[in-house]
VMD Tcl script that draws the C-alpha trace (Angstrom):
set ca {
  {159.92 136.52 119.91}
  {159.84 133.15 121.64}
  {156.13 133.04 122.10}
  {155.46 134.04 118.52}
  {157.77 131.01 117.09}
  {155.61 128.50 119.61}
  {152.37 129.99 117.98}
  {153.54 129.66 114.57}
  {154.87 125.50 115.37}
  {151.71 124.78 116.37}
  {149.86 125.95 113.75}
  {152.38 124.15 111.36}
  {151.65 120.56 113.67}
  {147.89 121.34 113.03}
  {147.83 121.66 109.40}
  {149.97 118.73 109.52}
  {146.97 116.95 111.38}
  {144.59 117.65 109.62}
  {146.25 117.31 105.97}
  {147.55 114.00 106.88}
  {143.77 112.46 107.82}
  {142.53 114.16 104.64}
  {145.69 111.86 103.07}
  {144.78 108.78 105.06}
  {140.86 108.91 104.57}
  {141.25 109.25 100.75}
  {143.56 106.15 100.65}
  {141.18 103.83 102.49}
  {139.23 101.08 100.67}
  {135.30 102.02 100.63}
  {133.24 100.46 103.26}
  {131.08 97.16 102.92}
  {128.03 95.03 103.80}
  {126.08 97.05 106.36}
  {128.36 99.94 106.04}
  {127.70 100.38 102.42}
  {125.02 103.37 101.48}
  {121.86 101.27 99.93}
  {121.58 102.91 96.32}
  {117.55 104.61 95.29}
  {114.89 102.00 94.20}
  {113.69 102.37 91.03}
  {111.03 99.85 91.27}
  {108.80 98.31 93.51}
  {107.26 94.89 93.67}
  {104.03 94.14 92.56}
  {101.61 91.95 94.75}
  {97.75 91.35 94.75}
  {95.84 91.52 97.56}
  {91.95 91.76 98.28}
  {90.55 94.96 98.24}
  {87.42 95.79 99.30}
  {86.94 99.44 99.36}
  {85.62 100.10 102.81}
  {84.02 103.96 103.56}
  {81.62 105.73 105.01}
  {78.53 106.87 102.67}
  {76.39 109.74 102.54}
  {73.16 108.66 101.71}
  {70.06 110.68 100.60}
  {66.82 109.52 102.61}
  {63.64 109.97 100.69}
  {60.09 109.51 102.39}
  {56.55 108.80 101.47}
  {53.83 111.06 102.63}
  {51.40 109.24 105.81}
  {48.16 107.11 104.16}
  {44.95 108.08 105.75}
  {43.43 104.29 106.31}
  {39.70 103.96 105.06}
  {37.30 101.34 105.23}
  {34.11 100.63 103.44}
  {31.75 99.57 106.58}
  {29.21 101.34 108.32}
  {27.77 101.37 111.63}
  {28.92 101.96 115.02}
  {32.51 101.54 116.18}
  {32.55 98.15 119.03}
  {36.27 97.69 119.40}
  {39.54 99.12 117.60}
  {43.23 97.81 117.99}
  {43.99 101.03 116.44}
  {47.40 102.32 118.54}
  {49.73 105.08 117.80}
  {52.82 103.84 117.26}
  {51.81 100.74 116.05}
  {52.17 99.13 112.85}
  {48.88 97.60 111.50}
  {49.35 93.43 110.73}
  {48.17 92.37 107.81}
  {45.63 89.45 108.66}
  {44.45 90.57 111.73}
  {41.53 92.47 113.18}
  {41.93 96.52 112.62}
  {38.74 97.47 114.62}
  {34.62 96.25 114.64}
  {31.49 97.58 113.58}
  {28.80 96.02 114.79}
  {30.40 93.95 116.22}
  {31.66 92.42 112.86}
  {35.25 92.48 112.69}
  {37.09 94.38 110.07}
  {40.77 92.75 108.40}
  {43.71 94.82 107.73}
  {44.89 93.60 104.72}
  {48.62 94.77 103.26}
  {48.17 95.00 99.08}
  {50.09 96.32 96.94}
  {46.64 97.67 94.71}
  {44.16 99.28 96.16}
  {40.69 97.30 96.71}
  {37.76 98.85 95.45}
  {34.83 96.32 94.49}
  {33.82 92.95 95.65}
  {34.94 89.96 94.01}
  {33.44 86.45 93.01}
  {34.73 83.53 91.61}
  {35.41 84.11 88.09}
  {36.76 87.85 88.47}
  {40.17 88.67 86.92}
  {42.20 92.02 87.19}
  {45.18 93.23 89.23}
  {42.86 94.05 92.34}
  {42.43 89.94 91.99}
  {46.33 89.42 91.55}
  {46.86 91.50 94.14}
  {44.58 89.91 96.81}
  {46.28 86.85 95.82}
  {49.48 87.94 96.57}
  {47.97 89.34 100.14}
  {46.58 85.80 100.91}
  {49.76 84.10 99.86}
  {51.79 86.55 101.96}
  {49.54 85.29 105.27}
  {50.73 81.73 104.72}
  {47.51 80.40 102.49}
  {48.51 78.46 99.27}
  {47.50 80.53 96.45}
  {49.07 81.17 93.46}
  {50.38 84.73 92.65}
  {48.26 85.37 89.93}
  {45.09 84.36 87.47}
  {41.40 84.68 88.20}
  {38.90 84.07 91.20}
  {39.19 80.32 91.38}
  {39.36 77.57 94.19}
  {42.51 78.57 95.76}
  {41.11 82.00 96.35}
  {37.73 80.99 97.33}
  {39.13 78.49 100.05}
  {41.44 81.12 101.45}
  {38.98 83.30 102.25}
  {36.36 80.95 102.95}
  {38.92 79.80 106.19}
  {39.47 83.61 107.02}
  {36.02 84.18 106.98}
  {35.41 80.72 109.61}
  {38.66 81.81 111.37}
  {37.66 85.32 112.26}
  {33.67 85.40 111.95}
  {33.53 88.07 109.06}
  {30.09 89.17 108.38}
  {29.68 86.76 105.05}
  {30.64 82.92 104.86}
  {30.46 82.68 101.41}
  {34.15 82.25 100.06}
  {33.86 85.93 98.35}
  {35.72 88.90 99.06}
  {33.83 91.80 100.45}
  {35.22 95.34 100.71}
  {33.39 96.36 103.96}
  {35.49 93.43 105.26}
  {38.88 94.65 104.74}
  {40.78 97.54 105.94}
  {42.95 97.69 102.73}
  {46.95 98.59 104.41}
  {49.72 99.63 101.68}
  {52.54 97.18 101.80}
  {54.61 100.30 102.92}
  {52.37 101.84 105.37}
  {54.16 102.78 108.62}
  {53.33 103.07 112.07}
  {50.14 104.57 112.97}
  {50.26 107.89 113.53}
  {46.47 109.23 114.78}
  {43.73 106.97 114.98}
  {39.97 108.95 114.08}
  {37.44 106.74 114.93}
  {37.04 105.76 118.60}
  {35.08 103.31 119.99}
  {31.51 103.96 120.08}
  {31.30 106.55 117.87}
  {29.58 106.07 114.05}
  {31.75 105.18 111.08}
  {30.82 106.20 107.53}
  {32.31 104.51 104.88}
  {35.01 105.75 103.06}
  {36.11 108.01 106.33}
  {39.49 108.06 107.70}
  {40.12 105.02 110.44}
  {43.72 106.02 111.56}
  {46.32 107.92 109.86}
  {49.82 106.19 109.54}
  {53.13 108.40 109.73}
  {55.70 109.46 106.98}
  {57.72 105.75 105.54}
  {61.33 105.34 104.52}
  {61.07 104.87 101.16}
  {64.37 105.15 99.87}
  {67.98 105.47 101.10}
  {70.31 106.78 97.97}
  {73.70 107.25 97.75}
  {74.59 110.93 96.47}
  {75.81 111.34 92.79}
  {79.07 112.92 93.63}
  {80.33 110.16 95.51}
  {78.38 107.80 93.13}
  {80.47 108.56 90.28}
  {83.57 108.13 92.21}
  {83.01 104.37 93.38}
  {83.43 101.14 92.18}
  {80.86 99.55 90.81}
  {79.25 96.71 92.98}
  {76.68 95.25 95.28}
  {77.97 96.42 98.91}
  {77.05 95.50 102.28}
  {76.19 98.28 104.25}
  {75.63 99.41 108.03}
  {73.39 101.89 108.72}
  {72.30 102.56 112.34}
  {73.65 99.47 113.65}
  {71.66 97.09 110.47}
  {73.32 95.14 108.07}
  {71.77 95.71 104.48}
  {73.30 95.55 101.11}
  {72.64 98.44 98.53}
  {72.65 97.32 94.51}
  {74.91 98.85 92.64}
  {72.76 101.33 91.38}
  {73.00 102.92 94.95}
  {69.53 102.97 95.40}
  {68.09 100.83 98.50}
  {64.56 100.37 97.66}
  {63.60 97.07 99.97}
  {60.63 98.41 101.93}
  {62.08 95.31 104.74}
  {65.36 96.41 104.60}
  {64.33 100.21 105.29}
  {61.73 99.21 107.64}
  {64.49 97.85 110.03}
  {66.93 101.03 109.28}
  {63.97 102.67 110.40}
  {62.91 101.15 113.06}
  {66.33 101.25 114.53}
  {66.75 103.07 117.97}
  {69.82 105.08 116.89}
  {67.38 105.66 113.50}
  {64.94 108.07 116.00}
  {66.40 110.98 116.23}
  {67.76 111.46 113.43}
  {65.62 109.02 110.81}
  {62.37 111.18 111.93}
  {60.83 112.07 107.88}
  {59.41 115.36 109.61}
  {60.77 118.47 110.37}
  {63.23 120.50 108.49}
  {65.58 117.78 108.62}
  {63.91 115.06 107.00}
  {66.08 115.59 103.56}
  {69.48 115.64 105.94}
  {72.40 113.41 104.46}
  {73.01 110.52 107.30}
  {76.14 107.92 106.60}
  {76.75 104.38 106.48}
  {80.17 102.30 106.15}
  {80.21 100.31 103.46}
  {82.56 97.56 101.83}
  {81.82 95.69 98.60}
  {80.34 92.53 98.50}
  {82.75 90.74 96.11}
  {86.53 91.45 97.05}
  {89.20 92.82 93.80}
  {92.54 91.79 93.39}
  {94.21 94.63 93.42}
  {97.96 95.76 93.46}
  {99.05 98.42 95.92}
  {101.50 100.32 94.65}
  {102.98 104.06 95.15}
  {100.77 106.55 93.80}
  {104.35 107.75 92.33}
  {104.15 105.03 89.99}
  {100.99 106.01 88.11}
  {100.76 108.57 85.11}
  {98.11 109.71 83.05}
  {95.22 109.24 84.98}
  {92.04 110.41 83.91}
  {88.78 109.57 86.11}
  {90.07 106.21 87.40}
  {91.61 105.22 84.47}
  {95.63 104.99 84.19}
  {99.05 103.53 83.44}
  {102.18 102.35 85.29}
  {105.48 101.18 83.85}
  {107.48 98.54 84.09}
  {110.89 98.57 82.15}
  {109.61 99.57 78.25}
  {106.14 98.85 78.81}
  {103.44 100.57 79.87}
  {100.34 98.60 80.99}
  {96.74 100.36 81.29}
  {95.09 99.92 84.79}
  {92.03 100.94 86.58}
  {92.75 103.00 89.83}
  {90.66 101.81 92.36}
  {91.46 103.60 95.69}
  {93.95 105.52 97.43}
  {95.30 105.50 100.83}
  {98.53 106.53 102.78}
  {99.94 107.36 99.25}
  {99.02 104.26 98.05}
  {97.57 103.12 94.68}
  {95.10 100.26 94.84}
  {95.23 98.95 91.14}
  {93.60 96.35 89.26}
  {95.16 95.61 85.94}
  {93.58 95.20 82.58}
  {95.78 91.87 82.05}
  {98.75 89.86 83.80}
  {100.64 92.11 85.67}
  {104.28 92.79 85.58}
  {106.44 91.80 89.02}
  {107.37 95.57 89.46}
  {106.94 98.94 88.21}
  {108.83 102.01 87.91}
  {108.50 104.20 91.23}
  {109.41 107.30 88.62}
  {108.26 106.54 85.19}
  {108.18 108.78 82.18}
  {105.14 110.48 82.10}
  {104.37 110.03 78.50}
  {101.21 108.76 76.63}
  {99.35 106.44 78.79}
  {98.59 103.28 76.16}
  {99.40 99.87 76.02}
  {102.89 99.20 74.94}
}
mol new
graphics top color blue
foreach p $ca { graphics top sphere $p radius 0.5 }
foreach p [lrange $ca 0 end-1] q [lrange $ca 1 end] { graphics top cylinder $p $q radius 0.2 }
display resetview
């Protein structure tokens, strides 16, 4: 009977306890300062930074098929700087028959006749362009005139072609497309007979193109951007197409470029990648991605109080928005707005 009226004190004392703190915590003023639980944002700040979109790029390569190199002269084969892996320079001496040396000569059209003074066409333009490309001052287009006849008249001196008259003659030119790569065979060896119009050397597959691929195309922001691609520095145009035969010529010639930059094989279509950042920085704003509603493509809205303010979404990352307003921005948006029609308020 004792033990049981112990039991039943104590439990009394702890109910007691514990209905007293209850009494005592409910009675105490609410915390401050520090203490004090720091209420939900709503908004969140908006500041403009420079954006410039950096990513890696898959990129389309697209080659042209080898030239086989032909030359109008005749006669026997004396001496040949024809070497396989070798790029052919325009201006110098691609091999001699006879003894008379023939010049490989980069154009962009194709030479096939002789030409006087007084001849006009795009072969004509074209030569110019050739001679002004080797340092000689001629203009870049019109007919057979001075310039041209004293740029070939020093060639001629310079390298002992077979005619020092000033005139252009097609068994002195190997004619060499501007994109013509290294060489990849060369046919006629030394000391053998050369017919004209037979294949010299035959040059390997070119770069022609490096494009970026639609998909990722239509998801980008529109630009120049500088771009790295096997360790060289290029920039594309905004239409994602890099076309500049010097520009691919390096990517090309890159050693990184060689295994995988071949143009033979089953490969030679295989997506490579480049990073990439635009060439002109945007002010953007980042902002939660929370924050934006409506968005269709890149297009969207965020809010700020009663307005809603059209912007154009221009990246994401770590849950962040990178947005560029149509207009002033606001100093803060809503981190939760209403998700209603997404137009200018």
């Amino acid at each position: 009977m004792k033990r049981a009226l112990i039991v039943t004190a104590a439990f009394l004392l702890g109910c007691g306890i514990v209905v007293g703190a209850a009494v005592a915590y409910y009675f105490l003023p609410a915390p401050g300062g520090d203490l004090a639980p720091t209420p939900e944002e709503k908004t969140y700040p908006v500041t403009l930074v420079d954006f410039v979109d950096q990513r890696t790029l898959p990129l389309t390569p697209t080659f042209s098929e080898g030239s086989e190199l032909r030359a109008a002269a005749a006669g026997v084969v004396t001496s040949s700087a024809c070497v396989p892996g070798q790029a052919f320079a325009s201006g110098t001496v691609a091999f001699s028959v006879d003894g008379s040396p023939v010049i490989a000569l980069s154009a962009d059209v194709p030479f096939y006749r002789d030409l006087r003074w007084g001849d006009a066409g795009a072969d004509v333009d074209s030569l110019r362009r050739a001679l002004a490309a080797l340092g000689y001052s001629v203009e870049p287009s019109g007919k057979f005139s001075r310039d041209v006849f004293e740029a070939l008249s020093a060639m001629q001196e310079k390298d002992g072609l077979a005619f020092d008259d000033g005139g252009f003659h097609l068994t002195d030119f190997l004619w060499v497309p501007p994109t013509a790569a290294a060489v990849d065979s060369c046919e006629a060896k030394i000391g053998q007979s050369y017919l004209p119009g037979t294949t010299f050397a035959a040059t390997a597959r070119t770069l022609t193109a490096l494009s970026l691929v639609r998909d990722e195309a239509e998801h980008m922001i529109p630009g120049e951007r500088k771009l790295q691609v096997f360790g060289v520095a290029v920039v594309i145009p905004e239409n994602g197409v890099l076309a500049d035969p010097e520009a691919l010529a390096q990517i090309a010639a890159s050693p990184d470029a060689e295994k995988e930059l071949t143009g033979k094989g089953e490969d030679e279509s295989a997506l490579i990648s480049g990073t990439s950042e635009l060439v002109t920085a945007l002010r953007v704003a980042p902002v939660p991605a929370s924050s934006v509603f409506g968005v269709h493509g890149s297009q969207g809205c965020v809010e700020s109080e009663s307005r809603t303010y059209p912007v154009t979404v221009a990246g994401v990352n770590l849950g962040m928005s990178q947005i560029i307003f149509d207009g002033d921005p606001p100093p803060k948006v809503l981190l939760q707005p209403d998700p209603g029609a997404c137009r200018a308020g």
